[in-house]
Structure formats: C-alpha cells, structure tokens
C-alpha positions in Angstrom: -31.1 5.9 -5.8 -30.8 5.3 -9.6 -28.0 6.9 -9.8 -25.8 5.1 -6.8 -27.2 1.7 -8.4 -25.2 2.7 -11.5 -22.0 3.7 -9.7 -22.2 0.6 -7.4 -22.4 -1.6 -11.3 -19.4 1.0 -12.4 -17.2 -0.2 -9.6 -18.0 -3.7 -10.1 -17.1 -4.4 -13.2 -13.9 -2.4 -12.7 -12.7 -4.7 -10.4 -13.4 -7.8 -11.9 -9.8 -7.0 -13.0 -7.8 -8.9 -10.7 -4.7 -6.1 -10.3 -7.3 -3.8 -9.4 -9.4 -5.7 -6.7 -7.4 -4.6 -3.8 -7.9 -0.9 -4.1 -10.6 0.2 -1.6 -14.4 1.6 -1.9 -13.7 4.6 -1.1 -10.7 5.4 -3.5 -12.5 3.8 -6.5 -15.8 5.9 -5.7 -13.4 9.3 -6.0 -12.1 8.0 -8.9 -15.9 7.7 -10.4 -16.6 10.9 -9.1 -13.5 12.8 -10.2 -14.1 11.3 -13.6 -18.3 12.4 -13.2 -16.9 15.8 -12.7 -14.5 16.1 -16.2 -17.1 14.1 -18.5 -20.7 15.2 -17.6 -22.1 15.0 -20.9 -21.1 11.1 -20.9 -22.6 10.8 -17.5 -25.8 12.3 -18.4 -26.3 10.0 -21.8 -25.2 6.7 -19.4 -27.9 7.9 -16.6 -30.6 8.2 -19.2 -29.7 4.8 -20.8 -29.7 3.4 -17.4 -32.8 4.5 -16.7 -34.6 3.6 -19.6 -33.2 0.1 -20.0 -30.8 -1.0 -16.3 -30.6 -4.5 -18.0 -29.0 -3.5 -21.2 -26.7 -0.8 -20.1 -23.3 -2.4 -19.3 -23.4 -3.3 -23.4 -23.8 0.4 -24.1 -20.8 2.1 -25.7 -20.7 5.2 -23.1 -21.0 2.4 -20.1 -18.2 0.8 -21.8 -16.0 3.9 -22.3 -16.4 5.0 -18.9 -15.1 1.4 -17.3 -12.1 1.7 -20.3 -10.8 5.1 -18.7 -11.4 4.0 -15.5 -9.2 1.0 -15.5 -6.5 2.4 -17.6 -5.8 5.3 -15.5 -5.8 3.3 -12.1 -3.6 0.6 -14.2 -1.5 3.4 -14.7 -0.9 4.3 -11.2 -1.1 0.8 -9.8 -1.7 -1.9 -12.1 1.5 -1.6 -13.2 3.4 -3.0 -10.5 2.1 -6.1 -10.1 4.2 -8.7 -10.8 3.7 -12.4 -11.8 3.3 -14.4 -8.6 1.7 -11.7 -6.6 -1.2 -13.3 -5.6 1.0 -15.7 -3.3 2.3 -12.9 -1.3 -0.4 -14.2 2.0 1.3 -17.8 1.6 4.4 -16.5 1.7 3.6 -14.5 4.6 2.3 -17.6 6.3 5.1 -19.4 5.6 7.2 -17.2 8.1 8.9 -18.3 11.0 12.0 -17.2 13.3 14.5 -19.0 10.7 13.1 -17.6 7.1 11.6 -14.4 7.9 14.2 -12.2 6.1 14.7 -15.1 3.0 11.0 -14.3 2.6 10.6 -11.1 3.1 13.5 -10.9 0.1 11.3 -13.2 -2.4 8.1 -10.6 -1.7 9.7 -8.0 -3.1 10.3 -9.8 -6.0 6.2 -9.2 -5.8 5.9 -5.8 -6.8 7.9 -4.0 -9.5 9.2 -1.1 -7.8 10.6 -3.4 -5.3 12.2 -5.6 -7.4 13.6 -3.2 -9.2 15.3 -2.2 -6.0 16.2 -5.4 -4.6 19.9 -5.6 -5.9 20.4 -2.2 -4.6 18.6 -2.0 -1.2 21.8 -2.0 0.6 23.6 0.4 -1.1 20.5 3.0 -1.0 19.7 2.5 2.8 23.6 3.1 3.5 23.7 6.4 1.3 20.4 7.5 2.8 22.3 6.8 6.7 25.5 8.2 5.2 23.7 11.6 4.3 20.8 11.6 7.4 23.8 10.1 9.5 20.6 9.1 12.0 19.8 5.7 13.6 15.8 6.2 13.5 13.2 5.5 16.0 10.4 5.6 13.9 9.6 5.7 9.8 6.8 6.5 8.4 6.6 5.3 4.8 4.0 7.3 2.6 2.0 5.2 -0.5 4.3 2.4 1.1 3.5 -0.3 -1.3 5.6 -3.2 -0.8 8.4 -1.3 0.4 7.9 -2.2 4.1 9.4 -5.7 2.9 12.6 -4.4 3.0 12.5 -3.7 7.0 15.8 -6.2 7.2 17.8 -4.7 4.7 17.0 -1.1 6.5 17.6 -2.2 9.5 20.8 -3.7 8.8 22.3 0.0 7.3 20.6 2.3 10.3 22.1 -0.4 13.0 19.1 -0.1 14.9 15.4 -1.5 15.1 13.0 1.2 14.3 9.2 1.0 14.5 7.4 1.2 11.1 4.8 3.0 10.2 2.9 3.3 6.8 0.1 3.8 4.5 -1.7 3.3 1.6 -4.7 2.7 -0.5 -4.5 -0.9 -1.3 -6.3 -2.7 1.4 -5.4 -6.0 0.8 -1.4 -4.9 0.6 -2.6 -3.2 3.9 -3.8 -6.5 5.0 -0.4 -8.3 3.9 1.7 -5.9 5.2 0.4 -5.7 8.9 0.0 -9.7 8.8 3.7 -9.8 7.8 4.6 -7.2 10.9 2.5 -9.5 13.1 4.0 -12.9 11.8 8.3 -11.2 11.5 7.6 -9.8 15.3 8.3 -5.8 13.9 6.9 -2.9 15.8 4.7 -2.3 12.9 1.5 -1.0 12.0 -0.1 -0.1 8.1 -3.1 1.5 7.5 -5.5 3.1 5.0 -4.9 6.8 4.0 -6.1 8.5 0.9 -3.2 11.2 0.7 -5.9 13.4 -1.4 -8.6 13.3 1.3 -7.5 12.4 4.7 -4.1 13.5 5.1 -5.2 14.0 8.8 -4.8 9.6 9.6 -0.8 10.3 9.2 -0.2 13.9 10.2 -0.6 12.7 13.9 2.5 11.1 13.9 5.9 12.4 14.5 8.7 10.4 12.5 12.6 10.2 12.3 12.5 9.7 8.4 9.5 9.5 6.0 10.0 7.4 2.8 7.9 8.9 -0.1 8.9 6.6 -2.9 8.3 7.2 -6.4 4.8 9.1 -4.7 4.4 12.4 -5.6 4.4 11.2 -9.3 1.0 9.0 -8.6 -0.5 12.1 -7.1 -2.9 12.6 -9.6 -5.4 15.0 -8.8 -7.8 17.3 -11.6 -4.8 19.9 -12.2 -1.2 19.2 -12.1 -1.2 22.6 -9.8 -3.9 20.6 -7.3 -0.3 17.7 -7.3 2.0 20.7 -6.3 -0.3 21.9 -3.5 -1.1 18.4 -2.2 2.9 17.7 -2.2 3.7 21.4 -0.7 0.7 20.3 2.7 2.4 17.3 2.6 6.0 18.9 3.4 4.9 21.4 5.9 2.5 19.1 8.1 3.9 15.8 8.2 6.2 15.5 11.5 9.6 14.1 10.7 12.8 15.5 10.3 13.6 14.0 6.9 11.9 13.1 3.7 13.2 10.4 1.8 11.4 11.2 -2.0 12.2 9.3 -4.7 11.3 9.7 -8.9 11.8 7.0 -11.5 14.7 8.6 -14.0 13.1 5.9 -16.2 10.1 4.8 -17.6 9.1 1.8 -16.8 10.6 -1.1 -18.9 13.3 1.3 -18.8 13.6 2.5 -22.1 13.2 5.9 -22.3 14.6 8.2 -19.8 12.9 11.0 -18.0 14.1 14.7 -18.0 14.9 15.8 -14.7 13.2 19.2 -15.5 10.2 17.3 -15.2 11.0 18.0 -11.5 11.7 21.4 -11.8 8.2 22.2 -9.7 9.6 20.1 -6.8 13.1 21.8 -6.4 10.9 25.2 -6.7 9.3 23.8 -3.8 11.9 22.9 -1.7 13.4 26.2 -2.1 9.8 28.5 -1.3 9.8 26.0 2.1 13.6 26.5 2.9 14.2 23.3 3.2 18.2 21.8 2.0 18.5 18.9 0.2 21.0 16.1 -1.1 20.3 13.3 -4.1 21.5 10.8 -5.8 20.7 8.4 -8.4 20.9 4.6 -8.0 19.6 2.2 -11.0 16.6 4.2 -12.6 15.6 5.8 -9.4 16.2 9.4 -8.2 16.7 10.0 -4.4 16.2 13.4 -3.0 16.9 13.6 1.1 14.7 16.4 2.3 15.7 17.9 5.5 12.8 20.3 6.8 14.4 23.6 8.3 
C-alpha cells in the first residue's frame, strides 16, 4: 500500500508539467515501473525515506532525481512536439462547421511540430505515396498518430477518394481531440488508446489499405534497443494492411544536425529477413520508406 501511495505522488508531480498531462495512467505507470526495474537501488533509498518521513519526501534528492528522469525522457518522446498554441486545439475543433473545416483542420497542425513541419509539403508527400502505392484506400490505419489525422483533407485530395480513418495513440486527450474533430468534420473516423508495447492486440483486429507509421519506430523505446527491433518486426508481420507508410526524421529536431541513415541499417535488415520490397524518398527532413508486405 506504501509503496502504490509513493508511485501515485510520482505520477503526480510528473504531470503537473502541462506537455505531459495528456499522456494516460497506464503509460506513465510503465514508465515508473520500467525505470523501478533499471534503478533499484534509488527505489529502495526513496521507499525507506518514504516510509520513515511521507511528508518530507518529495524534497528528497533521490525523489527529485527520479521525477528529473522521468520527465526528461517522456519530454523526449513527446514533449517535444508541442507547439505554442496547443492548448486551443478543442476551440478550434469547436469552431468547425461545413464552410471552415478544412481552413482549420490546416491551423491544427500548425499545433504539433511534426505536423507543421509537414504542412508545406502534405501534398507533395500524399501524391508520391499514391504515385508509388498507386491505391485509392478504403481504410488507414495511422499508428502513434499524433496530429497527423488533421491532414484527412490534404490525403484525401491525392488518393481521390474518402477513406475511413483509423488510429491510435497514447495521448488521451489528443485521443479526445482527434475523435471530437472526426465527429464535428463528419469523417468516418475513429481514435483510440493503444500502448504499441503492451496491447498491440486493440489494432491488430483491423485490416487496412495503408498504415502510416510516422516518425514511430524511433519513439519505441523499450529496455534494449533489440526489445525496439522485435516490437517493430511483430508489428510488420501482424498488422493487416497491404502497405506501411514509415517515416524517420533525416534531421534532428531544430534541424541542425543531420542523421546518418545507417542509423537505420536495423530496419532495412528487417525488411529484407520479412521479404517485404520497398520504395523511399526524402521530402524536407523526413525519410519515407513505402513498405509493401509480400
């Protein structure tokens, strides 16, 4: 009991971080735990503390060391792509009707950096990614979506045809946005929660045209970089769609310093063990690999 009374004050004060507040209970508590699991000695000195003074224990170095690591690795993965302005994205979304839905959808994904780092070139990667697939899909299934589901208008204008939407991810208030967004635009939509790490099962059930995996795998954090490369290898065999959109940054972010491409190596391995073919290309600071499953 002690011990779930100290996680519980963990996760609080983690939070309090407003970037961070949208993330769900369930991702933060295997976060904690991963983190219990590499730094037991820490975890031992902060239960004792706890337990022989609760009151004073969030001014305890080791308390404050563990919240520290915390945050900066899930600023790391998600922090990080919050932009200024992103807590208006529900007015916004409110704000839709028949006449502006695709004007707003535009100025969300100014919201989120990945997005907007895509916005000037939306159209140009949706027509390559038809030009290659040369498909006019019924259903996509976009994989740690973030706010990519915004762009529904510019994808539908290069596949020529209105596709249902399907996607994930761990945010649950971007969950909340996107499905209200759906809802209010009238899209055949649906988002929902799914830890890729530990229930792959919530997505595998459905059977897609084309699944986005944008600048994913890299966020796949897990103890081992080998535990990433098995995660990513389940993920190619058992999820039902005939391609795989993947995407990598080529740059850091700020876009300073670019990233070796046999950084990837692992992933073209990968591809060839499973058989599958591939194309790429590279538009801004993003590398696009189109994944056709054998």
């Amino acid at each position: 009991m002690q011990e779930d009374n100290l996680k519980k004050i963990i996760l609080g004060k983690v939070v309090e971080k407003k970037e961070l507040k949208s993330l769900s209970k369930d991702y933060l508590e295997g976060e904690l735990n991963n983190f219990i699991l590499e730094n037991k000695k820490l975890w031992e000195k902060v239960k004792d503390k706890y337990a022989t003074n609760a009151d004073k224990i969030q001014k305890s170095k080791e308390f404050k060391t563990i919240i520290k690591s915390i945050r900066t690795k899930l600023r790391a993965i998600f922090g990080v792509f919050y932009l200024k302005g992103f807590e208006n994205t529900e007015d916004l979304i409110n704000s839709i009707t028949p006449q502006n839905k695709e004007v707003t959808a535009f100025n969300i994904l100014k919201l989120h950096r990945s997005s907007k780092e895509r916005l000037r070139n939306y159209e140009e990667i949706y027509d390559k990614i038809y030009e290659i697939t040369k498909m006019q899909p019924k259903i996509i299934l976009d994989i740690a979506c973030g706010y990519n589901p915004f762009s529904y208008y510019f994808l539908r204008e290069s596949f020529q045809c209105i596709p249902d939407y399907i996607c994930c991810d761990i945010g649950k208030k971007d969950i909340y946005f996107i499905n209200k967004f759906f809802q209010n635009a009238e899209i055949n939509g649906k988002a929902i929660y799914c830890d890729l790490r530990n229930n792959l099962d919530v997505i595998k059930k459905f059977n897609a045209d084309i699944c986005f995996m944008l600048k994913t795998l890299d966020s796949l954090d897990t103890n081992s970089n080998k535990d990433s490369n098995i995660l990513t290898k389940t993920i190619l065999k058992e999820i039902k769609t005939k391609y795989f959109i993947v995407s990598f940054a080529s740059k850091s972010i700020g876009g300073n310093k670019t990233i070796n491409k046999k950084k990837r190596t692992w992933f073209y391995k990968l591809l060839q063990e499973l058989s599958f073919s591939y194309d790429e290309f590279c538009i801004h600071n993003e590398l696009f690999v189109i994944v056709k499953k054998s």
